[in-house]
C-alpha positions in Angstrom: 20.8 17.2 13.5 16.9 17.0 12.8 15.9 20.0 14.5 18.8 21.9 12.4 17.2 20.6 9.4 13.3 22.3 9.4 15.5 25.1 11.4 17.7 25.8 8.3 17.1 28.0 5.2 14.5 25.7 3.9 11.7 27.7 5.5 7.8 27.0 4.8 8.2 25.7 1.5 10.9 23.3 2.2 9.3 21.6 4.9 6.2 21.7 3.0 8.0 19.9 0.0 9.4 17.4 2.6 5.9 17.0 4.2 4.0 15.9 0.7 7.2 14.1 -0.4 6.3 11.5 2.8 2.9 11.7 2.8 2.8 10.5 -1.3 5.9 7.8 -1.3 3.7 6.2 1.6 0.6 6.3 -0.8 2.9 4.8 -3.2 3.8 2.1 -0.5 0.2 1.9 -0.1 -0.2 0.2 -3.6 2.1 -2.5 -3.6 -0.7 -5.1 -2.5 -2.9 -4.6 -5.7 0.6 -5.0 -8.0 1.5 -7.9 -5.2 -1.6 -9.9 -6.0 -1.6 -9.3 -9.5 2.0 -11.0 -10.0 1.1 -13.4 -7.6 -1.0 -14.6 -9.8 1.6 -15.2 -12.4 3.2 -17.5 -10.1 6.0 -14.9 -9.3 7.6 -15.4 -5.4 7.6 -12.3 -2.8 11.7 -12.3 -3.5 11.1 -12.7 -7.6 8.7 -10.0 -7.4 11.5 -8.0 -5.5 14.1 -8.5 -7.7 12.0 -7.4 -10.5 11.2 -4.1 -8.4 14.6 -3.7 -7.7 16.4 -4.2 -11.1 14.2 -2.4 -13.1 14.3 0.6 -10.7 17.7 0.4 -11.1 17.9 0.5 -15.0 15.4 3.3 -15.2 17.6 5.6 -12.4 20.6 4.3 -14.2 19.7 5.4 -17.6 18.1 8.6 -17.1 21.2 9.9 -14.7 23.3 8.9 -18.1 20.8 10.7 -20.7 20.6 13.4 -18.9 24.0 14.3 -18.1 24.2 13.7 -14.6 26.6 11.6 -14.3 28.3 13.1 -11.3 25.8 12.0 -9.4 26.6 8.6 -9.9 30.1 9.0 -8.2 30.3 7.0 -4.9 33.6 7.0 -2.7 34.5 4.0 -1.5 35.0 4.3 2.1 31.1 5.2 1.8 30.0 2.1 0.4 28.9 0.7 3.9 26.5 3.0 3.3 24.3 2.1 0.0 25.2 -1.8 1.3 23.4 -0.1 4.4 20.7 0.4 2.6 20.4 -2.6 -0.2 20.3 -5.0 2.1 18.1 -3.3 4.7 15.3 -2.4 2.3 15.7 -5.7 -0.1 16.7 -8.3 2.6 15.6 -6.9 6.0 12.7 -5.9 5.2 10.9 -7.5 2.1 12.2 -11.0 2.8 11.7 -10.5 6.5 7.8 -9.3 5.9 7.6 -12.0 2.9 7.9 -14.6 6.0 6.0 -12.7 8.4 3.1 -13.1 6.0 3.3 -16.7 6.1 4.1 -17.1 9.5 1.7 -15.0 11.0 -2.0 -13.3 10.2 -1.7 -10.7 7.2 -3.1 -8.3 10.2 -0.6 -9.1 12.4 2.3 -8.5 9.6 1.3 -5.5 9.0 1.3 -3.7 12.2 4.6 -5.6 13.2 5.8 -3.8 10.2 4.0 -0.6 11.2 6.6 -0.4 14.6 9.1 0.8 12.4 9.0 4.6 13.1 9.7 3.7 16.9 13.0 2.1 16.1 13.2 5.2 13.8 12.3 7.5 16.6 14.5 5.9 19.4 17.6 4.9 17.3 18.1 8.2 15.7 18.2 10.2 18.8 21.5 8.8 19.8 23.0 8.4 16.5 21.9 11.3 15.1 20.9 13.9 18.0 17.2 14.0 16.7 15.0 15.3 19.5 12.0 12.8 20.8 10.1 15.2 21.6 6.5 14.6 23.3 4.5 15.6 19.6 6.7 12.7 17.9 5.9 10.4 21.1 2.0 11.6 20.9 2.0 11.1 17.3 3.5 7.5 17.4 1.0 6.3 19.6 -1.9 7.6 17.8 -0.5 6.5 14.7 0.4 3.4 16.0 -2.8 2.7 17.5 -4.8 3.4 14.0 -2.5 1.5 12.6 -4.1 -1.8 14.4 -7.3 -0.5 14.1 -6.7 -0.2 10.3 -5.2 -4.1 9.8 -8.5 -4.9 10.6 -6.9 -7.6 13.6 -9.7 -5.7 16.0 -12.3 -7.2 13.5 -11.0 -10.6 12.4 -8.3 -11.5 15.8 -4.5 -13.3 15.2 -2.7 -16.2 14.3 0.7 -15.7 15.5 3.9 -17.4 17.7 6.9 -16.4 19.2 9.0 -16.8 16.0 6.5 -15.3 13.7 6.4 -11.9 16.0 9.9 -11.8 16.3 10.5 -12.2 12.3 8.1 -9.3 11.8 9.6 -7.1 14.5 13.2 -7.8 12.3 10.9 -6.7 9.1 10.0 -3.4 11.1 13.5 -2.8 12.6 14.5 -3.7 8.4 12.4 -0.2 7.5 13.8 1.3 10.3 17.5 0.6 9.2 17.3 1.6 6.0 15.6 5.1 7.0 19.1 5.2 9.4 21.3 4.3 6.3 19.6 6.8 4.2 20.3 9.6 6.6 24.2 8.7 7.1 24.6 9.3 3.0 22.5 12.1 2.8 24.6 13.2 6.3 28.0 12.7 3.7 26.5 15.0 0.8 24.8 12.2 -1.1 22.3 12.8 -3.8 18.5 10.9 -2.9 19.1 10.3 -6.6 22.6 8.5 -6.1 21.8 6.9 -2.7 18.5 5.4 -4.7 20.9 3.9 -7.8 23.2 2.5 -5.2 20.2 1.0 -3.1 18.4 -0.4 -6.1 21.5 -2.0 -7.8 23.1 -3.7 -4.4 19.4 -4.9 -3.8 19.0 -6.4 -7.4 22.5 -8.5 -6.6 21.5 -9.7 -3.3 18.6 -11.3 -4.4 19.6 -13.0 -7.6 19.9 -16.0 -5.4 16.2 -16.1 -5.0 15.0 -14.8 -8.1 13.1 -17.1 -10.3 14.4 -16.2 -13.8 12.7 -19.1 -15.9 9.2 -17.8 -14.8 10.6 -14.0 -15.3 11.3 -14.7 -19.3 8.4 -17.1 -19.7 5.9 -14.3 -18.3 7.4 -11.9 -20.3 7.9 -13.8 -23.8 4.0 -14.7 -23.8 3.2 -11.0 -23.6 6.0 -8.8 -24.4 4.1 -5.3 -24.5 1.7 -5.9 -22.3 3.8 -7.3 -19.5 6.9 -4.8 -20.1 4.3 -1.8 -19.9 2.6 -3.5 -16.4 6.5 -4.1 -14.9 7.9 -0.5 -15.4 4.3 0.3 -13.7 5.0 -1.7 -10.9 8.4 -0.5 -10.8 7.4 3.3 -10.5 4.5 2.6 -8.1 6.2 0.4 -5.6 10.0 1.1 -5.9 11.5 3.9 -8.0 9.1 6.9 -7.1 8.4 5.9 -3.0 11.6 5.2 -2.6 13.1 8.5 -4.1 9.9 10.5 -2.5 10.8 9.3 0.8 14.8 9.7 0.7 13.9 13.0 -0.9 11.3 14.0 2.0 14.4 13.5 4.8 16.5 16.8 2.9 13.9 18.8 4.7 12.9 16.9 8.4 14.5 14.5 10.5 14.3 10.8 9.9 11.7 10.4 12.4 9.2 12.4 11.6 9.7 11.1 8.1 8.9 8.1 9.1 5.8 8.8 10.6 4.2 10.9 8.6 5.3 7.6 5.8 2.8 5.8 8.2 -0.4 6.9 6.1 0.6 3.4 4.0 -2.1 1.5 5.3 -4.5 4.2 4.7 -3.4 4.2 1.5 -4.0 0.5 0.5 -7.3 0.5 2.1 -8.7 3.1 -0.1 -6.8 1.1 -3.3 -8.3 -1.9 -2.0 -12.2 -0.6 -2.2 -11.1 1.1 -5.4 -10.0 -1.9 -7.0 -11.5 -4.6 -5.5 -14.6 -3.7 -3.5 -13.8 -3.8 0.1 -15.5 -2.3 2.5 -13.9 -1.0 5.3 -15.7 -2.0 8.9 -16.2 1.1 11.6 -13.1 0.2 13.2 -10.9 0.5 10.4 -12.2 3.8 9.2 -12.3 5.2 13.2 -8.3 3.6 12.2 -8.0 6.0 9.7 -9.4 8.9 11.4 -6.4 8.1 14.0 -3.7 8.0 11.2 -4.7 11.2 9.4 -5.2 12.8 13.5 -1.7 11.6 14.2 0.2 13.3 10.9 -1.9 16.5 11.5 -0.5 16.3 14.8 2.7 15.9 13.9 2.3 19.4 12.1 1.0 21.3 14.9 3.7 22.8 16.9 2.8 22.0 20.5 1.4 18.7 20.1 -2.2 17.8 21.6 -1.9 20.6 24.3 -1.8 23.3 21.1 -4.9 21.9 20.5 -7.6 23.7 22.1 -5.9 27.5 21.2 -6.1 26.4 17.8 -9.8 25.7 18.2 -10.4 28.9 19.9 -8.6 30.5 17.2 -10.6 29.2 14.6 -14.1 29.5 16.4 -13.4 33.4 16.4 -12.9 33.6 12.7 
């Protein structure tokens, strides 16, 4: 199925669309710890933060399907609905509670590259279900990328805090991303829209975690500064929800879920540069050699042939 996909009619420009459609929903990704700490700050839970994230993506996608006459695309057969309940609950459950916990019961480090193992499950579980090829450039990129990854977390610099439980609740965050990369590709598999499977996802994710939403703090935040707090959620909306989330179901019209998933993988790159933009930190040597493994690993991904292509390519470019 995902070597069909970049063999198809899409041609250069399609795969090229699907590439930068990855690469920027994981530099949207990549923000969510500035908006996190900000709202943090306003007392808001990880799950109230969610639901916020998730209901207000919702309304936006909602309206502007409505507005501008696209309501077809909000059509949804039943016997589908495992599908966007698929993904609700995998992205809004799975994996933000999941992580939410993983932060607490382990090192922020540590959290993060439990959740960075997610493009193996993506690798390894769409093979069988969806005939993907793991071929050795996806393997070769996952353990570079991987390996930056850790490197980037900074756990190199600063070491672990961790148990048994804590690894195994971030492993369930990781295998969370994972899932809902699966459940994205069975709807887009049945002729979905990214644009319907995103309403779907957003609205299913909003109901699941009323439960855990803390709506007195919501209106009491809100009522003491209307504008100013409206304008800052629709911007956290759109950063962290709405446009990574379409970006990255978008990105899998045009490559398989795997490599999607990897090349989604420049996240941590991402919130290290927002985090010297915004609040001054300096990366160490390790984390930047991190980075250098991240961006080697996506290239890589790109270059038919893998590492061995290497070398010609060199050669080829010396002689220009």
């Amino acid at each position: 199925m995902g070597g069909d996909l970049e063999k198809s009619g899409m041609g250069k420009s399609g795969r090229a669309r699907g590439v930068f459609s990855a690469l920027a929903a994981g530099c949207f990704w990549g923000s969510v710890g500035v908006f996190v700490r900000i709202m943090t700050g306003f007392g808001y839970s990880p799950l109230t933060i969610l639901f916020v994230r998730v209901s207000i993506g919702f309304a936006i996608l909602f309206v502007v399907l409505i507005v501008t006459g696209k309501r077809d695309l909000l059509y949804m057969r039943l016997k589908d609905l495992w599908c966007f309940i698929g993904t609700g609950v995998s992205s809004a459950i799975l994996l933000n509670l999941f992580f939410s916990l993983s932060t607490l019961m382990n090192s922020l480090s540590l959290a993060a590259i439990l959740l960075s193992t997610a493009p193996i499950f993506v690798v390894m579980l769409s093979a069988p279900i969806f005939g993907e090829r793991v071929t050795s450039v996806k393997i070769q990129a996952l353990v570079i990328c991987f390996a930056g990854c850790v490197l980037t977390s900074g756990i190199v610099d600063n070491g672990a805090v961790f148990s048994a439980k804590g690894v195994i609740i971030g492993l369930i965050a990781g295998a969370g991303y994972a899932l809902y990369s699966i459940m994205t590709r069975f709807a887009l598999n049945r002729g979905y829209d990214s644009l319907t499977i995103n309403v779907y996802s957003f609205g299913i994710g909003a109901l699941v975690s009323i439960p855990f939403t803390n709506f007195a703090l919501i209106a009491a935040t809100v009522s003491a500064e209307p504008g100013k707090m409206a304008v800052f959620l629709v911007l956290h909306t759109l950063c962290t929800s709405l446009l990574p989330y379409m970006l990255f179901t978008y990105s899998m019209k045009f490559m398989d879920t795997g490599k999607a998933a990897i090349l989604v993988s420049i996240e941590p790159v991402a919130a290290t540069v927002f985090g010297i933009a915004f609040y001054g930190e300096i990366p160490s040597a390790v984390c930047v050699a991190g980075i250098a493994l991240v961006l080697f690993a996506l290239v890589l991904l790109n270059v038919p042939g893998g590492l061995a292509a290497l070398p010609g390519a060199a050669r080829s470019l010396r002689r220009r």
